[in-house]
LUMVO-191756 format. One record per residue: chain; x, z, y of N, C-alpha, C in turn. Coordinates in steps of 0.05 Angstrom, whole numbers, plus 32768, in hexadecimal, padded with zeros to 4 digits. Layout:
+---+------+------+------+------+------+------+------+------+------+
| c |  nxx |  nzz |  nyy | caxx | cazz | cayy |  cxx |  czz |  cyy |
+---+------+------+------+------+------+------+------+------+------+
| A |    X |    Z |    Y |    X |    Z |    Y |    X |    Z |    Y |
...
+---+------+------+------+------+------+------+------+------+------+
//
This chain:
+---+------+------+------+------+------+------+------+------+------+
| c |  nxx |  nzz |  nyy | caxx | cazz | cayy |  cxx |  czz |  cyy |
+---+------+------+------+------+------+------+------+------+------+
| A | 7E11 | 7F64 | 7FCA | 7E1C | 7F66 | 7FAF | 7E35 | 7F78 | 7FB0 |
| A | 7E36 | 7F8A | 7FA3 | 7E49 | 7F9E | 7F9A | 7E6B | 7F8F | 7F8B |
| A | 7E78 | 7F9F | 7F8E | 7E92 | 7F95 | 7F82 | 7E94 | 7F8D | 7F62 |
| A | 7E8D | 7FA5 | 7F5B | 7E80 | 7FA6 | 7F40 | 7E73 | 7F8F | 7F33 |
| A | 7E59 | 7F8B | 7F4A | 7E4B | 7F73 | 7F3A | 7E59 | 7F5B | 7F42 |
| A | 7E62 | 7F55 | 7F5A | 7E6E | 7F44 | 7F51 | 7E8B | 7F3B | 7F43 |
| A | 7E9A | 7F4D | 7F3B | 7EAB | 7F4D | 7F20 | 7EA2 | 7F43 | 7F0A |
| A | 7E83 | 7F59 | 7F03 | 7E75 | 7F50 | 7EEA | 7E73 | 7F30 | 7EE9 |
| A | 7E5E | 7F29 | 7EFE | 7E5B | 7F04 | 7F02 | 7E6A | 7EF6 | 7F01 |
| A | 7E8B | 7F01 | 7F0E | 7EA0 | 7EEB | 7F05 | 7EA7 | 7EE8 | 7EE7 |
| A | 7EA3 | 7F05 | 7EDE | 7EB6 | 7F04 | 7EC4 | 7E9A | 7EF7 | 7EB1 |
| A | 7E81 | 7EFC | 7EBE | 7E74 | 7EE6 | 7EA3 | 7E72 | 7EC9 | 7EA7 |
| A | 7E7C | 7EC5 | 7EC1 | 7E7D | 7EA0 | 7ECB | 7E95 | 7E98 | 7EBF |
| A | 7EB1 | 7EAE | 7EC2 | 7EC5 | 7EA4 | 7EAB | 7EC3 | 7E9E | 7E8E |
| A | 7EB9 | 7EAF | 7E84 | 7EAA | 7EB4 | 7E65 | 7E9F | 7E99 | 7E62 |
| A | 7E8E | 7E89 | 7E75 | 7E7C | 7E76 | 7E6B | 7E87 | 7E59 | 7E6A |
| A | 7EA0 | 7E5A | 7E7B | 7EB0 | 7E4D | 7E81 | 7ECB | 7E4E | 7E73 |
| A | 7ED4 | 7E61 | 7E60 | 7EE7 | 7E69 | 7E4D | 7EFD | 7E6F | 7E60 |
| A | 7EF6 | 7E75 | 7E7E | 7F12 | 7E73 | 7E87 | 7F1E | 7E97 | 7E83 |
| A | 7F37 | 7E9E | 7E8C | 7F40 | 7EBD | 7E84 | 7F25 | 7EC8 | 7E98 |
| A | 7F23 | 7EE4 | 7E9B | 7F15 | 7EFF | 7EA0 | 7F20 | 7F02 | 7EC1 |
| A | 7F1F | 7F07 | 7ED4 | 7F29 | 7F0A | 7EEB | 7F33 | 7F28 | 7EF5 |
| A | 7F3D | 7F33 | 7F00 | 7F4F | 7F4B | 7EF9 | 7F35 | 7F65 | 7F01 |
| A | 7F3B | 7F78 | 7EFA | 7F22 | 7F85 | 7F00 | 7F23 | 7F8D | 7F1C |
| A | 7F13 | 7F9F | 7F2B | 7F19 | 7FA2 | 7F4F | 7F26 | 7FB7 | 7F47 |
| A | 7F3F | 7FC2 | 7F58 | 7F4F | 7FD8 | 7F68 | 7F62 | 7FDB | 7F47 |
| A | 7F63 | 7FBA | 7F35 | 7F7F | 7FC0 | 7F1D | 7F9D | 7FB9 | 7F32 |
| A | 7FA1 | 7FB1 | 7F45 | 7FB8 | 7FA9 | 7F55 | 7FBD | 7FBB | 7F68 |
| A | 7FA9 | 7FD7 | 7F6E | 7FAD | 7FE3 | 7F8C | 7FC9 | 7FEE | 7F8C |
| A | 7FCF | 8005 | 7F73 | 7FE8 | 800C | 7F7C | 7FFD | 7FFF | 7F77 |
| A | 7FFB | 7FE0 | 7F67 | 8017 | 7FCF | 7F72 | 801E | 7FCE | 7F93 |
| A | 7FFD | 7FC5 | 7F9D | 7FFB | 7FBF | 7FBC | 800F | 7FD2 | 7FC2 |
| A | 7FFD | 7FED | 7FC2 | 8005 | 7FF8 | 7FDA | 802A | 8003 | 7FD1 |
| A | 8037 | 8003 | 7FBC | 8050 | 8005 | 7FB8 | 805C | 7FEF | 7FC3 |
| A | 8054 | 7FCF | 7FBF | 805F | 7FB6 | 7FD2 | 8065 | 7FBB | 7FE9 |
| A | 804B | 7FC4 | 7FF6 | 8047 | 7FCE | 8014 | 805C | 7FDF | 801B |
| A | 8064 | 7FF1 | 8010 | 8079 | 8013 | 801C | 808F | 8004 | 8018 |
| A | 8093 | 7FF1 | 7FFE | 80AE | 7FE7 | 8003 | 80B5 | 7FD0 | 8016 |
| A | 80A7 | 7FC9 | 801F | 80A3 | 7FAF | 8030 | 80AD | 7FC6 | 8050 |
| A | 80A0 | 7FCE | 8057 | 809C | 7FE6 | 8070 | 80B6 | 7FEF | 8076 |
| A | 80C8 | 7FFC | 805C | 80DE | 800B | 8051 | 80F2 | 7FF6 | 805A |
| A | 80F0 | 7FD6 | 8054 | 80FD | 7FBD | 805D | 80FC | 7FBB | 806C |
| A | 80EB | 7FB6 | 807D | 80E8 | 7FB0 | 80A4 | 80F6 | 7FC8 | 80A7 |
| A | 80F0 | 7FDF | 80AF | 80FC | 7FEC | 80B2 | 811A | 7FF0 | 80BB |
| A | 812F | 7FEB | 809F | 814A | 7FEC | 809F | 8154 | 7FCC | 80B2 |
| A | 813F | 7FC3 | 80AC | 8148 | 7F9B | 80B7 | 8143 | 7FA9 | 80D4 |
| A | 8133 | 7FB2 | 80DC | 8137 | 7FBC | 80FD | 814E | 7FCB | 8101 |
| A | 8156 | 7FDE | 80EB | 816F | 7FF5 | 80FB | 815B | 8017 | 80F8 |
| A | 814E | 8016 | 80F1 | 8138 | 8034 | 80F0 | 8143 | 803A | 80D4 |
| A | 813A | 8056 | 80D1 | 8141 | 8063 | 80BA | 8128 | 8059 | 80A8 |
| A | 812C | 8054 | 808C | 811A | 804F | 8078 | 810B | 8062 | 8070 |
| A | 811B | 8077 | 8076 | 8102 | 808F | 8067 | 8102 | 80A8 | 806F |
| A | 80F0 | 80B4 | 8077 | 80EF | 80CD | 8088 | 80E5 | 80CA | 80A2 |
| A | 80D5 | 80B0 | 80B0 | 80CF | 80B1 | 80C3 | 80BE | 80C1 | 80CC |
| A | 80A6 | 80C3 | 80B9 | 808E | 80D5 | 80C4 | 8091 | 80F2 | 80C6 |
| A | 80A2 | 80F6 | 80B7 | 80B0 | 8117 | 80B4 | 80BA | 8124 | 80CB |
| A | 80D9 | 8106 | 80DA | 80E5 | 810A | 80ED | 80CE | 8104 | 8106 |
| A | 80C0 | 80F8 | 8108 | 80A7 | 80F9 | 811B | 8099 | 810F | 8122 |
| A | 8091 | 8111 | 8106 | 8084 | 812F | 8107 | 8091 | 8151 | 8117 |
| A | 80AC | 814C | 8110 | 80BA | 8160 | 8116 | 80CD | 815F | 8139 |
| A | 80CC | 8148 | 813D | 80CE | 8146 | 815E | 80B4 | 814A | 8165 |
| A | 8097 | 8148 | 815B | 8086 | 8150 | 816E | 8086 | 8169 | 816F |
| A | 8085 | 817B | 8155 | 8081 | 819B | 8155 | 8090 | 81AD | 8166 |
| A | 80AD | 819D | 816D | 80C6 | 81A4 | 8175 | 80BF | 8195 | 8191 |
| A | 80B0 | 818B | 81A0 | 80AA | 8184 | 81C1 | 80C2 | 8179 | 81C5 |
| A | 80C2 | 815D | 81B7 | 80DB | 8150 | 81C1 | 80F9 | 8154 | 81BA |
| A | 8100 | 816F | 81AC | 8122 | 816E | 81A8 | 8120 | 816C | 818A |
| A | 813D | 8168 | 8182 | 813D | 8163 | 816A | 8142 | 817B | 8152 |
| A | 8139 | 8187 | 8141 | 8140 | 819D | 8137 | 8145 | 818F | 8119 |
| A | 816A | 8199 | 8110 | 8179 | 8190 | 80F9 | 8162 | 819D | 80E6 |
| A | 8157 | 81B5 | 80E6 | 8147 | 81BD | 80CE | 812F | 81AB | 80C5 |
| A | 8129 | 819A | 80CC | 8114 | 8187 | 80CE | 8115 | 816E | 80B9 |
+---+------+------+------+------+------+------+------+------+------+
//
């Protein structure tokens, strides 16, 4: 059974049952995944790491073989 169908089946077992409609699939994803980056962004600073720019500064010590380049 598909996501779909079974959404449909809940929302007509609610219906028969008067209870509310159940949320539809992927209505919460981009709260998730905004929860998630800010959550990440938290650990993060609670360790001592920079919050933002890691993958950038990653990125740019690998291109750069290890040293650090300010243009980056």
């Amino acid at each position: 059974m598909s996501i779909t169908q079974q959404y449909l089946l809940d929302t007509y077992r609610a219906a028969q049952h008067g209870e509310p409609a159940p949320p539809a699939p992927g209505a919460h994803d981009a709260e998730t995944v905004r929860e998630l980056r800010e959550y990440r962004r938290f650990r993060a600073v609670v360790s001592g790491r920079p919050a933002r720019g890691r993958i950038r500064g990653a990125l740019g010590w690998w291109l750069h073989g290890g040293r650090h380049h300010p243009a980056c």
